[in-house]
N, C-alpha and C positions, 0 to 999 in steps of 0.2 A: 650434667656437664661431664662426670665419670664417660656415660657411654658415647657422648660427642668425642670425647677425649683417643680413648678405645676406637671407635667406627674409624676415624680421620688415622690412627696409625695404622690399622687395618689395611687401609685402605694405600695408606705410602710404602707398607710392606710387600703387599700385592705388586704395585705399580714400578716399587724398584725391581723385585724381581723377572717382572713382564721387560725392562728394561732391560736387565744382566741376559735376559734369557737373548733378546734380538739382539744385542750386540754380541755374543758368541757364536761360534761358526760349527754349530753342534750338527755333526753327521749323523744322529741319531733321527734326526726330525727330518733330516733335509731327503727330498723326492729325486729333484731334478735340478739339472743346474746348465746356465747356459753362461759361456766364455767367450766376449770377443776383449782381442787383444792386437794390439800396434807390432808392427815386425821392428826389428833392432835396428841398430846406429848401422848407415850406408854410405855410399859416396852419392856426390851432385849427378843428380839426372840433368839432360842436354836438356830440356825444357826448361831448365832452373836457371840456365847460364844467362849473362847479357853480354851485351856487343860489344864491351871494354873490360870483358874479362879476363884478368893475366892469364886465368887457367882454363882459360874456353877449352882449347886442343889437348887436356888433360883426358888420359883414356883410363887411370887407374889400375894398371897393369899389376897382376891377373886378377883384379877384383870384376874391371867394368863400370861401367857407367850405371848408376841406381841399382848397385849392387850389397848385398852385406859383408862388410868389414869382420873383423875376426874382434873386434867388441861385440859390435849387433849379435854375431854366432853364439857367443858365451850368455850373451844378459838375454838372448830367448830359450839358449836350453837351461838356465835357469830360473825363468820362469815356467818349465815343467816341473820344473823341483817343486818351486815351493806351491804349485796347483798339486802335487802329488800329496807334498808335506800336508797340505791344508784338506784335501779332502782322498786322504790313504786307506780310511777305513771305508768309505764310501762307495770306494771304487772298485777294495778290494787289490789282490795278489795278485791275479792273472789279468793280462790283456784276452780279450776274445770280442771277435767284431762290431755284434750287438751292442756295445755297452758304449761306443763313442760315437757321433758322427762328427766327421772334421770335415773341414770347406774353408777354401782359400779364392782370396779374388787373383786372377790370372796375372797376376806380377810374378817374376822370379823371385824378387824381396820376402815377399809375401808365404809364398809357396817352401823356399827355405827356410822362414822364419817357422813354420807349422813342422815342420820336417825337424826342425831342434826340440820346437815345444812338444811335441809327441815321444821324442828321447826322450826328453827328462821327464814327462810326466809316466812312462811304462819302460821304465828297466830291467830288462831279461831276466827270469831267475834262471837257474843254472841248467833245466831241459829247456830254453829259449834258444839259446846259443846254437848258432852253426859254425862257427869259427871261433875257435880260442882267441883269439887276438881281436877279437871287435865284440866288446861289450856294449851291445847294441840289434835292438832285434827291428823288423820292417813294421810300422803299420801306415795302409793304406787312409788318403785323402783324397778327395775330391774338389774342383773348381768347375766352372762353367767360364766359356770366352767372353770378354768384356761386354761383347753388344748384347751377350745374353741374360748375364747377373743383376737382376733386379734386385737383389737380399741382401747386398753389399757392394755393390755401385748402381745404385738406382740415381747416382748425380749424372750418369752417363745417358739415363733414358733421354729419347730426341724431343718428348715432350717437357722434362724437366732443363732442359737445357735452352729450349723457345722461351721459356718462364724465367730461364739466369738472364738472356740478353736484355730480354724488356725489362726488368727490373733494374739493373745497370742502369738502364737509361732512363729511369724512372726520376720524378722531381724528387724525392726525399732522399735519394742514392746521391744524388748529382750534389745534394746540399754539404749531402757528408764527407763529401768528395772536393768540395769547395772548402771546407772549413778544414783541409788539410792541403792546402793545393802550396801552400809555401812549401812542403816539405816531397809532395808530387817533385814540383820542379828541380829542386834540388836533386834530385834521385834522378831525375830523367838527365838531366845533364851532366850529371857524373858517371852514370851508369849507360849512357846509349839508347835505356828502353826509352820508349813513348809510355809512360806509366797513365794511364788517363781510366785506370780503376783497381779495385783493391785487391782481384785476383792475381794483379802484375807484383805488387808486394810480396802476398802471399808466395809466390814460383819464387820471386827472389831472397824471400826469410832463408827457403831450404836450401838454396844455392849457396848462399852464404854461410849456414851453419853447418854443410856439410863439407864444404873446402876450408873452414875453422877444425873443425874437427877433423878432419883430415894430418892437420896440421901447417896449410896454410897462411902463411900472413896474407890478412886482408887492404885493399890497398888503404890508404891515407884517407880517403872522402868519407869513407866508410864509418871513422871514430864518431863523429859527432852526433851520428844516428845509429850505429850498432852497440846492442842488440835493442834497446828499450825503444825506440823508435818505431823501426821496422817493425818490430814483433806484432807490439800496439795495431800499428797499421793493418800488417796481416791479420792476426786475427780477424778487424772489420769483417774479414771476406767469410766465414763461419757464420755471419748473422746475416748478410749479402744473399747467403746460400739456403737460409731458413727461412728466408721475409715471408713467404706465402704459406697457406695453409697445404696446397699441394705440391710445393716445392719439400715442405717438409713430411707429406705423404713420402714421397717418391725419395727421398735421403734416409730417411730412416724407418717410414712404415711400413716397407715392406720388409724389412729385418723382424720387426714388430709384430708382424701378422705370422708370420715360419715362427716366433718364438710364442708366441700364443694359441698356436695350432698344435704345436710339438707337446705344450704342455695340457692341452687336453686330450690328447690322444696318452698320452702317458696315464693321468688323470681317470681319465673317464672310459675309453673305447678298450684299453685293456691291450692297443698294440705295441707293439715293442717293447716288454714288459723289461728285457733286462737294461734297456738305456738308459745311463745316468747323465751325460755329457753332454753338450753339442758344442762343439770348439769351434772358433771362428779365426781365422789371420785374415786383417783388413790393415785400415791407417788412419793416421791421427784425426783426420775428418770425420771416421767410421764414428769414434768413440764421442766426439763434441757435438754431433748432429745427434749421439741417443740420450749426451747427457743432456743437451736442448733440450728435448722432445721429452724428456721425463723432468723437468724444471727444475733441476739438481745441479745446472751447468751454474752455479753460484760465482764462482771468481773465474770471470774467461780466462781463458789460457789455451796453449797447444801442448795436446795430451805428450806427455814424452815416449822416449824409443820403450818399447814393451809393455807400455800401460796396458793395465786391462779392466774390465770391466765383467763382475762375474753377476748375473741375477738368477738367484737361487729362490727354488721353489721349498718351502717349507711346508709341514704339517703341525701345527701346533693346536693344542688345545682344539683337536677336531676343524682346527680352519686349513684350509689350503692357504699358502700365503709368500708373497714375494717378498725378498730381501736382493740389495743393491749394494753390491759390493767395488769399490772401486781402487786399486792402487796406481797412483800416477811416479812412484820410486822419488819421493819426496822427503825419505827416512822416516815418516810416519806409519809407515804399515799398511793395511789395505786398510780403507774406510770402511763405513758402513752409512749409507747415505740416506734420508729421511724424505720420503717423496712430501711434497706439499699434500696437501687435504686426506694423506693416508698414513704416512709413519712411516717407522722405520722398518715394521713388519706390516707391510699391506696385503690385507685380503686379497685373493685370487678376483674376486669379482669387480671391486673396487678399482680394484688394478685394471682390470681389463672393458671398465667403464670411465676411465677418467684417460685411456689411451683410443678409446674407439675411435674419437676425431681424424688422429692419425692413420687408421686406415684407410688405405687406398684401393679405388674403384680396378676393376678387373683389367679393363683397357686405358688404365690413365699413365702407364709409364710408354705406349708408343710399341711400333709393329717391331721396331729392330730387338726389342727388351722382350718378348714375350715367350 
């Protein structure tokens, strides 16, 4: 009984510390790490607007239309901070090229948002500086034009988009679609749109929350369904966009596959030996289509302004092994989130066996994505 007693503490010793150890963000262990993250608070894009909108002909002077606000500015160059604060030893003192790759999907929003986060995550030391007066040094990023970014808008490939209409129109769409049609018509008649599916939501959530923040009053019709409502609704359109198995290749496997390649070549091939990084600026979709696809998206929701999602390559105890990090600015901190059938530290192999489905076929996102 003694050595039962013994073995079973043993054994809860072990297990707590294997615990302590994955939920710590130790740069000692860690290989590689990959960062997509949501660009900041903007104004209403013209796509977002309806046809009774008080502030349809609102141009946002000098922001623009689906531009970043001087909030968005601040809450992405501080989320270089605290990627700086959270992995400072990792990265090291100096910028130098090799050690990040950044990529941005061809929005302005987007692109400016990377361009903060890059500030704050590499602050000049004092031979960086070219001008006393701009604490602030250049590092380059990279994008590809929309019809060609499969890695971060594979929703745009022309075969992923044949798969959105049919599905719309599909009987189980149309049901869920039916079992919300009192609050459809309400929306369509106060609003102008012909709402007759949940991506019309979806456009009008952000229309809405971004002339709320802005600092608009919203009109009248709006109280009885804003925000819990709407939101509900929109999101629908998140799982709309995932129904199929290569719907969901083509939204987030190809992100999937660049970050499973990057990490064997890091891994194994020996190239690129000083890259620790690989940054991503995308949007709120970017990050809900990978917490889908990793079955971690536990309580839906729409990720907020700079969420990001970090999955770090560890070495532990001789395993290569993924860690999922997530902060959605909830005051809670960044997560650390527990894949289903692997943990919170899952094996590199594991990992890369329980996401294979998700990859997608060479010619499956269509000629204009290629």
């Amino acid at each position: 009984m003694f050595f039962k007693i013994i073995g079973s503490l043993a054994f809860l010793i072990i297990h707590f510390q294997w615990s302590l150890e994955s939920l710590e963000s130790s740069e000692s262990t860690l290989v590689l790490t990959h960062v997509l993250f949501r660009h900041g608070n903007r104004t209403a894009d013209k796509h977002e607007l309806y046809p009774n909108d008080p502030y349809l002909n609102e141009n946002y002077y000098p922001f623009g239309n689906g531009q970043l606000t001087k909030i968005g500015k601040r809450k992405e160059f501080s989320i270089g901070k605290a990627l700086r604060e959270r992995y400072n030893n990792f990265l090291g003192d100096y910028y130098y090229p090799e050690i990040i790759e950044a990529l941005s999907t061809d929005y302005n929003r987007t692109k400016m948002s990377l361009e903060l986060v890059l500030a704050g995550l590499f602050p000049p030391r004092a031979e960086d500086l070219f001008e006393d007066s701009i604490f602030w040094q250049p590092v380059p990023f990279n994008y590809l034009p929309k019809d060609k970014d499969k890695v971060l808008l594979g929703v745009l490939c022309p075969k992923y988009l044949e798969i959105y209409e049919e599905i719309s129109k599909s009987e189980e769409i149309l049901q869920k679609f039916a079992a919300n049609s009192e609050a459809f018509a309400y929306i369509s008649a106060h609003s102008g749109l012909n709402a007759t599916r949940f991506s019309d939501i979806y456009n009008l959530y952000f229309g809405l929350s971004t002339e709320e923040e802005w600092g608009f009053e919203l009109p009248y019709w709006t109280k009885p369904i804003w925000p819990a409502n709407i939101t509900n609704l929109a999101i629908q359109d998140y799982f709309v966009s995932m129904y199929t198995s290569e719907m969901r290749q083509m939204a987030s496997g190809y992100f999937l596959e660049k970050l499973i390649q990057d990490t064997k070549k890091k891994i194994l091939s020996g190239n690129f030996p000083e890259r620790k990084m690989h940054l991503y600026s995308a949007h709120e979709n970017n990050l809900a289509e990978l917490l889908m696809s990793l079955n971690v998206f536990d309580k839906p929701h729409i990720p907020n302004y700079g969420a990001w999602i970090s999955i770090e390559i560890h070495f532990i105890n001789n395993i290569y092994g993924v860690k999922v990090i997530y902060e959605n600015h909830t005051g809670e901190g960044p997560q650390l989130l527990s894949i289903p059938n692997c943990g919170s530290f899952c094996p590199l192999d594991q990992f890369i066996a329980l996401t294979e489905h998700l990859i997608p076929s060479e010619d499956l996102c269509g000629i204009k994505c290629v």
